[in-house]
N, CA, C and O atoms as a Maestro MAE file, in Angstrom:
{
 s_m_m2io_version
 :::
 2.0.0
}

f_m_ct {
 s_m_title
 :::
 protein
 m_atom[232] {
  # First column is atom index #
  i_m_mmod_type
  r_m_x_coord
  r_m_y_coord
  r_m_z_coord
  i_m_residue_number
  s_m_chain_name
  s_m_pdb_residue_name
  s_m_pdb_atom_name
  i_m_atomic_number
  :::
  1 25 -12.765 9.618 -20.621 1 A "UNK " " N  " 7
  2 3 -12.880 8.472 -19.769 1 A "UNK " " CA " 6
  3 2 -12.400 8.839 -18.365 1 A "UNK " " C  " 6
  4 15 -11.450 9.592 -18.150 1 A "UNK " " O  " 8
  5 25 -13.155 8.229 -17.412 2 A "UNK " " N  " 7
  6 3 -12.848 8.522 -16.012 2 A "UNK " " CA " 6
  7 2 -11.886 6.970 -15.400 2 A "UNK " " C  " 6
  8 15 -12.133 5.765 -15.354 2 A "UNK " " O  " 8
  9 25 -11.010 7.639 -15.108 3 A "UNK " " N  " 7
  10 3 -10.376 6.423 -14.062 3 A "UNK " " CA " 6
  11 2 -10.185 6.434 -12.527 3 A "UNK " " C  " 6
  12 15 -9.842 7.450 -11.921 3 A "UNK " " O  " 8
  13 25 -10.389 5.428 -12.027 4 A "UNK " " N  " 7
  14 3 -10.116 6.042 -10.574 4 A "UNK " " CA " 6
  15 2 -8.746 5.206 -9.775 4 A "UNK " " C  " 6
  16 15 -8.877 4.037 -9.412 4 A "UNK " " O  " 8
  17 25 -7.638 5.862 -9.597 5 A "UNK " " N  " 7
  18 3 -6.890 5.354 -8.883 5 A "UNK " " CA " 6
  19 2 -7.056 4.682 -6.925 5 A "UNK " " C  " 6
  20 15 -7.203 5.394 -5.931 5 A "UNK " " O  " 8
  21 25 -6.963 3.203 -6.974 6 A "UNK " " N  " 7
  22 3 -6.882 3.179 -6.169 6 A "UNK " " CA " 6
  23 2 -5.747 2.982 -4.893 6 A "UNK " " C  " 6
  24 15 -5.140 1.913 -4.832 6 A "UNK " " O  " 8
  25 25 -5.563 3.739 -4.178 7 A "UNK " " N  " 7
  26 3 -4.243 3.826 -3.344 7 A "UNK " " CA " 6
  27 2 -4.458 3.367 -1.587 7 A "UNK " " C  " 6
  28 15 -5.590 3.491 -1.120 7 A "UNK " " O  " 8
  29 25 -3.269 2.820 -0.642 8 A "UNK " " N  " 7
  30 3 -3.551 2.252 0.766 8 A "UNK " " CA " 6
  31 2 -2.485 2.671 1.777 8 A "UNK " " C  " 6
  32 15 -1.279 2.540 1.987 8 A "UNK " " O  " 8
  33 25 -3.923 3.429 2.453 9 A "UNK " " N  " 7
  34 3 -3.446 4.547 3.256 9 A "UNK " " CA " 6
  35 2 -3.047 3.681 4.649 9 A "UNK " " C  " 6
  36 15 -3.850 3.002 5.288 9 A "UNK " " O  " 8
  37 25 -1.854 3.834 4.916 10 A "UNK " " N  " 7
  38 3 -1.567 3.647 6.336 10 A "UNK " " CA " 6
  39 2 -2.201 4.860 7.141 10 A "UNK " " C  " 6
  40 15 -1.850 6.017 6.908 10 A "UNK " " O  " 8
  41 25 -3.166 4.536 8.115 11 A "UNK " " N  " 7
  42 3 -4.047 5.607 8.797 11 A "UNK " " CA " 6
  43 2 -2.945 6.118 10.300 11 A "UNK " " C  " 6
  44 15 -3.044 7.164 10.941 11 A "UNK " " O  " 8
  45 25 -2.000 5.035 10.507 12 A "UNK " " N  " 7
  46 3 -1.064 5.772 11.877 12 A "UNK " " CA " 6
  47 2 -0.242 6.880 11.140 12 A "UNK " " C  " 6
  48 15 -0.236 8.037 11.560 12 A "UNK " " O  " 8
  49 25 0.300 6.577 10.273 13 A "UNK " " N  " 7
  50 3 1.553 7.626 9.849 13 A "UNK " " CA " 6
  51 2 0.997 8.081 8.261 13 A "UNK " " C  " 6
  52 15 1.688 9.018 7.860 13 A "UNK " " O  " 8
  53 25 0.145 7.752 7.453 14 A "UNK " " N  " 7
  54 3 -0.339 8.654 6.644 14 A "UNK " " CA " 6
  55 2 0.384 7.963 5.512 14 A "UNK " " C  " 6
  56 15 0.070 8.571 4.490 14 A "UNK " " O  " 8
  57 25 1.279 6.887 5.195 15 A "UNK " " N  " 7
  58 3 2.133 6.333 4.213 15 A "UNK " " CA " 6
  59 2 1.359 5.614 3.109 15 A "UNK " " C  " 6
  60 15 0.600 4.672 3.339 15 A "UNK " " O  " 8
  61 25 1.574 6.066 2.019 16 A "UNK " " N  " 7
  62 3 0.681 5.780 0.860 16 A "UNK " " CA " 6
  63 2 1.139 4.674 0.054 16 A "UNK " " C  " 6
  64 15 2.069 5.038 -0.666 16 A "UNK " " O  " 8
  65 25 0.819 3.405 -0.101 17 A "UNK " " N  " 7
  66 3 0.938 2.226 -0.928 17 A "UNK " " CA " 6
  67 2 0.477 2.822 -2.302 17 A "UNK " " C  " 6
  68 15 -0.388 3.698 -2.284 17 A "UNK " " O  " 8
  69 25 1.038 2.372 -3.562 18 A "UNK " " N  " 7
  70 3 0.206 2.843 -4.408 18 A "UNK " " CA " 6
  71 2 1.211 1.427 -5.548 18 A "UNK " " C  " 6
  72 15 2.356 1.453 -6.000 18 A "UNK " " O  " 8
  73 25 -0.097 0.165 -5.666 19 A "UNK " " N  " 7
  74 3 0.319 -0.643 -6.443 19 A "UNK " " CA " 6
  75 2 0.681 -0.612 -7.419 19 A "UNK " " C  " 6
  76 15 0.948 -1.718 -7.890 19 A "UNK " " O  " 8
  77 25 0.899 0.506 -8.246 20 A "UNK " " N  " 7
  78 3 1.401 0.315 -10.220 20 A "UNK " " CA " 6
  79 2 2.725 0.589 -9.322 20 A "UNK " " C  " 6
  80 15 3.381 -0.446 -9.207 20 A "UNK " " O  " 8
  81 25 3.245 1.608 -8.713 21 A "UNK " " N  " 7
  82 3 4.757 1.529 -8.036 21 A "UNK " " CA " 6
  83 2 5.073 0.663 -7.442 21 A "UNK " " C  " 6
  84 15 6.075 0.273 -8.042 21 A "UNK " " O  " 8
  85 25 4.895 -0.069 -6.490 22 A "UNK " " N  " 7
  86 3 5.173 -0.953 -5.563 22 A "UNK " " CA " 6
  87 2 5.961 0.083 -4.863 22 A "UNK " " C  " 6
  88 15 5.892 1.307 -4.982 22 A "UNK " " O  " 8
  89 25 6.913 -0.819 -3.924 23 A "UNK " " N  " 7
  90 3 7.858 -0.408 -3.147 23 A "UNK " " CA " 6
  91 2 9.252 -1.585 -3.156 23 A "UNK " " C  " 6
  92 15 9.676 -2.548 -2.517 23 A "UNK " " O  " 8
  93 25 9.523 -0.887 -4.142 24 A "UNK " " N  " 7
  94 3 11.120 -1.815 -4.313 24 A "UNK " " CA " 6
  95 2 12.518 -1.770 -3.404 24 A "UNK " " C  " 6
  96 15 13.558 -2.422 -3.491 24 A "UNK " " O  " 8
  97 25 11.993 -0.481 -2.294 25 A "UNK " " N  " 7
  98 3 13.082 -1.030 -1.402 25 A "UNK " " CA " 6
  99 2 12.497 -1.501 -0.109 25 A "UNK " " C  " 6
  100 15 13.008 -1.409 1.007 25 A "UNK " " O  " 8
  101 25 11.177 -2.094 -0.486 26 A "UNK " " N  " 7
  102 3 10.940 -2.386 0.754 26 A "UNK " " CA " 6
  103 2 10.751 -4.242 -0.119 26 A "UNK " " C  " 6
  104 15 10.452 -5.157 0.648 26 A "UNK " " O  " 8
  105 25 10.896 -4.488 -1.217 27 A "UNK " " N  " 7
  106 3 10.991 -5.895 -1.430 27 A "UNK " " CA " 6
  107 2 9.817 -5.733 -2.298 27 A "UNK " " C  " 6
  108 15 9.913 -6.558 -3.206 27 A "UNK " " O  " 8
  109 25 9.033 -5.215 -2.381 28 A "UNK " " N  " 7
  110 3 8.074 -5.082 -3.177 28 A "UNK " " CA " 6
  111 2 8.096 -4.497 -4.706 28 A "UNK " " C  " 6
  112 15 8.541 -3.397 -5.032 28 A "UNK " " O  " 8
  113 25 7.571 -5.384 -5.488 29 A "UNK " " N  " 7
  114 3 8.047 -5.081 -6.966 29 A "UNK " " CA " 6
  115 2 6.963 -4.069 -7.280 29 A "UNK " " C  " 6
  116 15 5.951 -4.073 -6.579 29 A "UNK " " O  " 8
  117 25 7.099 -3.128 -8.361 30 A "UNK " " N  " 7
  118 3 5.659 -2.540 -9.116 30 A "UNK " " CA " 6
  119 2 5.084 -3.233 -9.732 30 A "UNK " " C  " 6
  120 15 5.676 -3.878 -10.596 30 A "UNK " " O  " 8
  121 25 3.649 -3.388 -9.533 31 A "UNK " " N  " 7
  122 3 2.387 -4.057 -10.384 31 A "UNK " " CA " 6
  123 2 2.690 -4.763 -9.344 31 A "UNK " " C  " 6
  124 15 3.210 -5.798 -9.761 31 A "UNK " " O  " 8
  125 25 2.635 -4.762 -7.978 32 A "UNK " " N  " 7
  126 3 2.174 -5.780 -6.734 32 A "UNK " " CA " 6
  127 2 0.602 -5.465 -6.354 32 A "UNK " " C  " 6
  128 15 0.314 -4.359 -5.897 32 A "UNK " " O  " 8
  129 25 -0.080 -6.149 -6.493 33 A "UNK " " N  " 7
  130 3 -1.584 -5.865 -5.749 33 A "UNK " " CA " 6
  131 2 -1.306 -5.903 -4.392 33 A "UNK " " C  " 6
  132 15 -0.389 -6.604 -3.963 33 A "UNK " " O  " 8
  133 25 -2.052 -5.175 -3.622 34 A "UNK " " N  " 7
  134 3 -2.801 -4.802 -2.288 34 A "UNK " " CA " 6
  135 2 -2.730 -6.871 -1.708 34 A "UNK " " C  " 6
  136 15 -1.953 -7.367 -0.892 34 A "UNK " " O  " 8
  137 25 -3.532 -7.385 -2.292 35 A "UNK " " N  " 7
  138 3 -3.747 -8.810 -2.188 35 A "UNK " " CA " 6
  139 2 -2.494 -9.505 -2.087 35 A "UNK " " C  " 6
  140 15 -2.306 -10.362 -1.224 35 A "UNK " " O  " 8
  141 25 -1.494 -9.120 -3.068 36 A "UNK " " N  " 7
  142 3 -0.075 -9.932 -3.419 36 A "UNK " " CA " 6
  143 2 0.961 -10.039 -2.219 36 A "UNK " " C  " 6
  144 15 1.793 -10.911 -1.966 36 A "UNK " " O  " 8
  145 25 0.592 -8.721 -1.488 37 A "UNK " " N  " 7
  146 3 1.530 -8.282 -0.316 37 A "UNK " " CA " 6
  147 2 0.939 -9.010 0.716 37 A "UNK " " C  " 6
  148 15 -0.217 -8.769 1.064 37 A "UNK " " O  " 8
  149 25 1.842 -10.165 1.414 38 A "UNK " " N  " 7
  150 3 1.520 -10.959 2.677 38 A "UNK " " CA " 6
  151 2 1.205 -10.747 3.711 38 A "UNK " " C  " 6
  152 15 1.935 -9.963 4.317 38 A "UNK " " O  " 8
  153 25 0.322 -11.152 4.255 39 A "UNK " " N  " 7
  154 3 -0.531 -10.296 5.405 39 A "UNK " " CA " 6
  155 2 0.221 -10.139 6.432 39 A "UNK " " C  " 6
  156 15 -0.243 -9.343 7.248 39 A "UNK " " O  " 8
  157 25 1.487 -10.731 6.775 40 A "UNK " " N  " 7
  158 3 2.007 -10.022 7.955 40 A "UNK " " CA " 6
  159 2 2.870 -9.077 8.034 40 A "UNK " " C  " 6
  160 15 3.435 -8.621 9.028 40 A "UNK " " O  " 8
  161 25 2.994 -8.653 6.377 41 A "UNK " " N  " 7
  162 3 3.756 -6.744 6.047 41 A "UNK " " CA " 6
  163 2 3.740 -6.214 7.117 41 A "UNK " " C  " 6
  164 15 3.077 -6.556 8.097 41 A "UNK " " O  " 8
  165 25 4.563 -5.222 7.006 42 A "UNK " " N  " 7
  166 3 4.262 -3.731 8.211 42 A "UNK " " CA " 6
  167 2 4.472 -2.748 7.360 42 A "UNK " " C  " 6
  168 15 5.459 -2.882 6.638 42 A "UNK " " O  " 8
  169 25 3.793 -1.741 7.225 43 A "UNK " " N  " 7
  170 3 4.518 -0.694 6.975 43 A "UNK " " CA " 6
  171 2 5.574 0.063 7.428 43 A "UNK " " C  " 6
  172 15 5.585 0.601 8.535 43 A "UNK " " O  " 8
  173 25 6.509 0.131 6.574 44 A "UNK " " N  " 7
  174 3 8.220 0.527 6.443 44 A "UNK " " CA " 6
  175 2 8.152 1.696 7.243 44 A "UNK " " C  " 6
  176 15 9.030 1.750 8.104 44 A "UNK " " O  " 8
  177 25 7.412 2.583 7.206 45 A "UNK " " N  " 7
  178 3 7.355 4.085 7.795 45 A "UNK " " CA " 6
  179 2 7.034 3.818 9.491 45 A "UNK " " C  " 6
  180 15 7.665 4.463 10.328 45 A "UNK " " O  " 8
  181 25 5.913 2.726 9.924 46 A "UNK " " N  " 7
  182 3 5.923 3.331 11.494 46 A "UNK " " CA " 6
  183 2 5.869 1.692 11.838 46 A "UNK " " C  " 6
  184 15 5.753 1.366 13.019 46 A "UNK " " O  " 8
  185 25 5.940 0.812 10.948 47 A "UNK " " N  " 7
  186 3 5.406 -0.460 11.594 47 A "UNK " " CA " 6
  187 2 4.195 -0.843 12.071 47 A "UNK " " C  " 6
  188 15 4.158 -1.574 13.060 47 A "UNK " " O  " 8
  189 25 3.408 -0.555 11.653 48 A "UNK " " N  " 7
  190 3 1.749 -1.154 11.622 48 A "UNK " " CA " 6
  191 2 1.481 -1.880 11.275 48 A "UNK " " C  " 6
  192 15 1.587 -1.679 10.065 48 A "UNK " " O  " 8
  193 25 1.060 -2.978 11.442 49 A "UNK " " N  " 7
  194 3 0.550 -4.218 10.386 49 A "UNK " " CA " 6
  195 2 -0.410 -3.669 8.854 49 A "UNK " " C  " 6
  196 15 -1.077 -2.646 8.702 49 A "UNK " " O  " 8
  197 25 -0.254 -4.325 8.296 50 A "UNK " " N  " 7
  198 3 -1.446 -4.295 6.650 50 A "UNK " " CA " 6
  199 2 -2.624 -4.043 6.922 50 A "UNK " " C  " 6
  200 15 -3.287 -3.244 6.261 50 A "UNK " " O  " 8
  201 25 -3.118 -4.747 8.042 51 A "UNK " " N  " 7
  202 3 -4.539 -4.412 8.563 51 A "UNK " " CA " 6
  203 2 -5.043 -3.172 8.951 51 A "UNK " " C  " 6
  204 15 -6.225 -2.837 9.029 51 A "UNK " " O  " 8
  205 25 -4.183 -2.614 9.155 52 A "UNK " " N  " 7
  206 3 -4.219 -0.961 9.294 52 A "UNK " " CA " 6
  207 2 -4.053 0.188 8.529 52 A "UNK " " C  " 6
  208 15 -3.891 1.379 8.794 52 A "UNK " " O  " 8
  209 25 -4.146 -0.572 7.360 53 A "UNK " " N  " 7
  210 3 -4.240 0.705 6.528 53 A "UNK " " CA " 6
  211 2 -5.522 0.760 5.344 53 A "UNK " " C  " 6
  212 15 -5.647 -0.335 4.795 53 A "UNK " " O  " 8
  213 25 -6.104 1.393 5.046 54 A "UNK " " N  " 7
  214 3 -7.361 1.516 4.382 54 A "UNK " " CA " 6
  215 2 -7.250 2.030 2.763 54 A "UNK " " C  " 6
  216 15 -6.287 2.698 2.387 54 A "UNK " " O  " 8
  217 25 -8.087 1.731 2.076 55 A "UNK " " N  " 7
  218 3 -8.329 1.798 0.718 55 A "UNK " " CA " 6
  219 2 -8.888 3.226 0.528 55 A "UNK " " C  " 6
  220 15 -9.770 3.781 1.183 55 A "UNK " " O  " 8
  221 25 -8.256 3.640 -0.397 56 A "UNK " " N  " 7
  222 3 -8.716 5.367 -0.637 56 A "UNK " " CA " 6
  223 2 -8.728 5.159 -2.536 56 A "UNK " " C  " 6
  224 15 -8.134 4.370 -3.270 56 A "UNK " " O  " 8
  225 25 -9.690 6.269 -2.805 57 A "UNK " " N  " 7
  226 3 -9.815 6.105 -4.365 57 A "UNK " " CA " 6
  227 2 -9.769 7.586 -4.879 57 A "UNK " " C  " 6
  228 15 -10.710 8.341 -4.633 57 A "UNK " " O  " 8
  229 25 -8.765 7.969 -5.534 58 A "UNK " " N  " 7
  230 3 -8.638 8.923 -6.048 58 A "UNK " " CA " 6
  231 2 -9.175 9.496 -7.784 58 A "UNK " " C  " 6
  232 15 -8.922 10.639 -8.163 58 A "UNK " " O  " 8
  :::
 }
 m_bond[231] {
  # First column is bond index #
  i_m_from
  i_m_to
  i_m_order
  :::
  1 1 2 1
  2 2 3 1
  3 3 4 2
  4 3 5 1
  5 5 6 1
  6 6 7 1
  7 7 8 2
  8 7 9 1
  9 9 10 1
  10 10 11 1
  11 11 12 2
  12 11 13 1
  13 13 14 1
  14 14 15 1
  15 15 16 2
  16 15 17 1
  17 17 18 1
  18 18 19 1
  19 19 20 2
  20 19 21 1
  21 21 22 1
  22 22 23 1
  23 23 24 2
  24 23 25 1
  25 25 26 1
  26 26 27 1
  27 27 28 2
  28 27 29 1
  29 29 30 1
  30 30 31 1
  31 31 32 2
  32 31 33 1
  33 33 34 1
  34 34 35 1
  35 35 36 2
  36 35 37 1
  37 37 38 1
  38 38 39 1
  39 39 40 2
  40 39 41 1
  41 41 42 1
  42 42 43 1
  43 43 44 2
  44 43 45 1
  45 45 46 1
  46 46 47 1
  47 47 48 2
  48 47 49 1
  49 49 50 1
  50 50 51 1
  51 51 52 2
  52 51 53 1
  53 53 54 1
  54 54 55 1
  55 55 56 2
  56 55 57 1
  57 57 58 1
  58 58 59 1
  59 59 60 2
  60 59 61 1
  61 61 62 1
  62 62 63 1
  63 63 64 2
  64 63 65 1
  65 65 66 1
  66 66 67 1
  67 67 68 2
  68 67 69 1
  69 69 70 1
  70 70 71 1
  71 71 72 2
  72 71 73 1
  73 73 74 1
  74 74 75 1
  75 75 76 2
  76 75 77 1
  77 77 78 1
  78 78 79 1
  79 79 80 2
  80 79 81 1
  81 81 82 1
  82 82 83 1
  83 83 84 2
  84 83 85 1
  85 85 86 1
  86 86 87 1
  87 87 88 2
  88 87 89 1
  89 89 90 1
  90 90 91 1
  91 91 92 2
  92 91 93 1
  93 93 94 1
  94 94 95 1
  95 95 96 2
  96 95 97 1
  97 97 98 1
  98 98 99 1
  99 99 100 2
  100 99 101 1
  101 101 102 1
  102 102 103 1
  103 103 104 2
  104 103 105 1
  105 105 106 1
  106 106 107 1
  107 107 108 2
  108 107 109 1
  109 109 110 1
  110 110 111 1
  111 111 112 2
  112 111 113 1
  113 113 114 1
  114 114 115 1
  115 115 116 2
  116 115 117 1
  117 117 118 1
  118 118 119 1
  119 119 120 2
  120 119 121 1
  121 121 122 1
  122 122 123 1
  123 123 124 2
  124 123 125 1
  125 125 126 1
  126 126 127 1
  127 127 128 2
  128 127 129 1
  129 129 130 1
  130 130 131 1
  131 131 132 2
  132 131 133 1
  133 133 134 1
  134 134 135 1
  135 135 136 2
  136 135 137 1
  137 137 138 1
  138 138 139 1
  139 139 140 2
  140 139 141 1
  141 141 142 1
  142 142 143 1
  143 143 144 2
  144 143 145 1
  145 145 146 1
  146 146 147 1
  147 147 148 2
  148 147 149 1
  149 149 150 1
  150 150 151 1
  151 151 152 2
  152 151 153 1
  153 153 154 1
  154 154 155 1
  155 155 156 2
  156 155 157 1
  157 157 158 1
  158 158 159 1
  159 159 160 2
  160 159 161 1
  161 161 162 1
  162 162 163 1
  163 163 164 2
  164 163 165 1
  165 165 166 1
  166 166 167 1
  167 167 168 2
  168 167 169 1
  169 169 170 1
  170 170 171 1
  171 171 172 2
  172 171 173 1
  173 173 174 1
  174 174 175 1
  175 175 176 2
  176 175 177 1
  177 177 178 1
  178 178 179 1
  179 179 180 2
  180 179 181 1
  181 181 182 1
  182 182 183 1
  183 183 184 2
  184 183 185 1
  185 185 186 1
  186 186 187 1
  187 187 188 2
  188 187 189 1
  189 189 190 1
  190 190 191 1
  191 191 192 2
  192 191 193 1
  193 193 194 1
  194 194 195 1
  195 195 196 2
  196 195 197 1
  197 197 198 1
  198 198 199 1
  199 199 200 2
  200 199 201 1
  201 201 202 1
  202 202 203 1
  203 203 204 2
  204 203 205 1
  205 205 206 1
  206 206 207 1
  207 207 208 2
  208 207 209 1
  209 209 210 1
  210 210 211 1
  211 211 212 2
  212 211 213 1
  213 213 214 1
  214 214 215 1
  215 215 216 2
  216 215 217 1
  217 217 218 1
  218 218 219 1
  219 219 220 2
  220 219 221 1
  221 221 222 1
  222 222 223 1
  223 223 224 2
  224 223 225 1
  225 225 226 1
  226 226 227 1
  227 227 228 2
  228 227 229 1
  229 229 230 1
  230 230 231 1
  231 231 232 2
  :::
 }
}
């Protein structure tokens, strides 16, 4: 069976979201969807908004 992980690339600083982990010190639990996380997040690493980072499928 093929699975494909999907992971969200912050494109300024390269910082990888990856929802079965979450990010628990950033407040974020594991098993958070992409969707679950409130649109005015930043990413922890450079401060970008959510809108800036893109869907990659591994």
């Amino acid at each position: 069976m093929n699975t494909t992980e999907q992971l969200y690339l912050c494109e300024a600083c390269g910082m990888i979201y990856d929802p079965t982990a979450g990010l628990p010190e950033a407040g974020i639990a594991p098993g958070t969807t992409w969707e679950g996380i409130p649109d005015n997040w930043r990413c922890p690493e450079c401060g970008v908004a959510k809108q800036d980072f893109v869907l990659r499928s591994f």
